[in-house]
C-alpha positions in Angstrom: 0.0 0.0 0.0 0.7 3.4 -0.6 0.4 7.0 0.6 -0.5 10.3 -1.4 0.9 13.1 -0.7 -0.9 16.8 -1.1 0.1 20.2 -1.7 -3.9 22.1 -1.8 -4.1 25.0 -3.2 -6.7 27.5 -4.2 -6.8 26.6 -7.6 -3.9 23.7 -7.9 -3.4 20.3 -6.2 0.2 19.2 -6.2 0.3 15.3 -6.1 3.0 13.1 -5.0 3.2 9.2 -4.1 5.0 6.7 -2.0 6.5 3.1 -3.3 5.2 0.4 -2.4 7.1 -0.1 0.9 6.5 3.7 2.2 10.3 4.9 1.4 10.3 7.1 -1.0 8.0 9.8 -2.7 7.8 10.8 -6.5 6.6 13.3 -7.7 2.8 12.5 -9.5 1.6 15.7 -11.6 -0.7 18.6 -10.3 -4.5 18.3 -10.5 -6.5 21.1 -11.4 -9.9 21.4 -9.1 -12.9 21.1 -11.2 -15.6 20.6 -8.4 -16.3 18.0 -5.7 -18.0 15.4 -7.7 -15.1 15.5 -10.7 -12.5 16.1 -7.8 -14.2 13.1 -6.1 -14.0 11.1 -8.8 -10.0 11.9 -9.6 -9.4 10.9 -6.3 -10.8 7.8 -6.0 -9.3 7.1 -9.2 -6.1 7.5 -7.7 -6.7 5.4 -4.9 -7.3 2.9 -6.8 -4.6 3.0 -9.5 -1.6 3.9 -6.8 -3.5 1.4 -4.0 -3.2 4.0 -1.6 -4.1 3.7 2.2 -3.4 7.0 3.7 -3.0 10.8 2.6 -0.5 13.3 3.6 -2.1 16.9 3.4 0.6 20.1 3.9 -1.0 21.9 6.8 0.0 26.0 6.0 1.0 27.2 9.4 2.3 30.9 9.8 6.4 30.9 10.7 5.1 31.3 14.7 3.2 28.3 14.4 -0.5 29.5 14.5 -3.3 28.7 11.6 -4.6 31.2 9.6 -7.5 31.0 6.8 -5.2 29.1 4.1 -4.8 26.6 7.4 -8.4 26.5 7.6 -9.1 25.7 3.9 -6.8 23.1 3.8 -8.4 21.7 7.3 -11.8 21.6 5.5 -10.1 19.7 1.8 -8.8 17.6 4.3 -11.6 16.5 6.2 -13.5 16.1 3.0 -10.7 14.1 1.5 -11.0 11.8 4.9 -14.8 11.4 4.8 -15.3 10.8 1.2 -12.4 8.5 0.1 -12.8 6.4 3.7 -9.3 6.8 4.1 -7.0 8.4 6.8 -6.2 11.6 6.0 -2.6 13.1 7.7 -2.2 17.0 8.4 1.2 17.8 7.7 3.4 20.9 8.5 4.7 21.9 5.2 5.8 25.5 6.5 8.5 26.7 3.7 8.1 23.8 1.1 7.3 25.7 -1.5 10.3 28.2 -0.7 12.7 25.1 -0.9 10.4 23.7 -4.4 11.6 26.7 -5.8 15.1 26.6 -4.6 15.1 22.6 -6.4 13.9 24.6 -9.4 16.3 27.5 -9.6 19.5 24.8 -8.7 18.3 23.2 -12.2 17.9 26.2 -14.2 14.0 25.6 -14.6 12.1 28.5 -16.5 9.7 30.4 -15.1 6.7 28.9 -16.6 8.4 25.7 -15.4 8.8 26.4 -12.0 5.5 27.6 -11.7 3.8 24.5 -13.3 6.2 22.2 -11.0 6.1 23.3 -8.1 2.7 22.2 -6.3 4.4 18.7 -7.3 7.9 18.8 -5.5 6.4 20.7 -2.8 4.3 17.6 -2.3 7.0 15.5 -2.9 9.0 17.3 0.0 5.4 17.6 2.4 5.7 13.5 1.5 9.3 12.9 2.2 9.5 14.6 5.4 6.2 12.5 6.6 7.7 9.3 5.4 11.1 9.8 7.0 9.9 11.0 10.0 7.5 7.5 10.3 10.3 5.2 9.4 
């Protein structure tokens, strides 16, 4: 079995998953939201191709530590995420993530339109990594 992990944004959903044994994360591709019952049906269409039994959500906190109303948002994805797909669904702290996706990106000389298209998907692949390591 598997684990997903997410990068939820207003607009964007960066995807990563696990191998099989829970190592490693790879990057997956960003989803575009559409609406809960096409969103619903991407993800559980995931879940069944990857076999995935748990879902790591990046939880925005502020530097200090306190939520604010990205926090909530991603709360409320999350909590749909759990209810619909049946599956546990992990809050993650994925304070500066995105700061270090585009660090990966200027390090390999990545474009602009790039950087911007790739990276919802490292970020998850970093929210992912850091869950994984820190279960092992």
């Amino acid at each position: 079995m598997r684990t997903l992990g997410i990068d939820f944004g207003d607009k964007n959903i960066g995807l990563a998953v696990s191998d099989a044994l829970n190592l490693t994360a790879q990057g997956l591709g960003l989803y575009r939201k559409q609406g809960r019952h096409a969103d619903l049906a991407y993800f559980q269409d995931l879940v069944k191709q990857y076999q995935i039994n748990r879902i790591v959500v990046g939880l925005p906190l502020r530097m200090d530590g306190t939520h604010g109303s990205r926090a909530e948002k991603t709360r409320e994805f999350a909590a749909w995420l759990e209810t619909s797909l049946s599956l546990p669904v992990i809050l993650w702290d994925e304070r500066l993530t995105t700061k270090e996706a585009f660090r990966i990106l200027r390090e390999q000389s990545a474009t602009h339109k790039a950087k911007k298209s790739r990276k919802d998907q490292i970020a998850a692949s970093l929210i992912l990594a850091s869950y994984l390591e820190t279960v092992r």
